[in-house]
N, C-alpha and C positions, 0 to 999 in steps of 0.2 A: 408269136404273141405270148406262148407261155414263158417263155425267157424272160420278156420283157415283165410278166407281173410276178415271177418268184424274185429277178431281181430289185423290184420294189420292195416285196416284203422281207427282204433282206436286210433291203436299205432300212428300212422302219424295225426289225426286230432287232438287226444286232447290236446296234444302239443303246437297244434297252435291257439287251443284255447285260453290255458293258459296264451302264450304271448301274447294273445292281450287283455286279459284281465287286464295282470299285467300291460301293457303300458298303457292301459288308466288308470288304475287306478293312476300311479304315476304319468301322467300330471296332473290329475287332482288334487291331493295332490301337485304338482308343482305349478300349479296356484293359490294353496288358499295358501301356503306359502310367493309367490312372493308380493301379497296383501299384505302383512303383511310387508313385509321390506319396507327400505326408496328408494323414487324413485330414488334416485341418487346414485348409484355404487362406492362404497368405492374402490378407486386405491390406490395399496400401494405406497409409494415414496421414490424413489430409491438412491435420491442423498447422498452425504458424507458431 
């Protein structure tokens, strides 16, 4: 019986480990990216 309920909570934590591992990792690949581009935000332009 206790197999059966750490392997639950296995199932339900490492999950949620994962995403927040993965989320910081991609802000932080987000941030050293955004460094890198021009501060000023290229808008496309619309008119004819």
């Amino acid at each position: 019986m206790l197999h059966k309920v750490l392997f639950t909570l296995a199932c339900l934590v490492l999950p949620v480990i994962w995403g927040v591992l993965v989320n910081w990792l991609f802000n932080l690949w987000q941030g050293r990216t955004a460094h890198k581009e021009n501060d000023e935000p290229i808008f496309p332009d619309y008119q004819i």
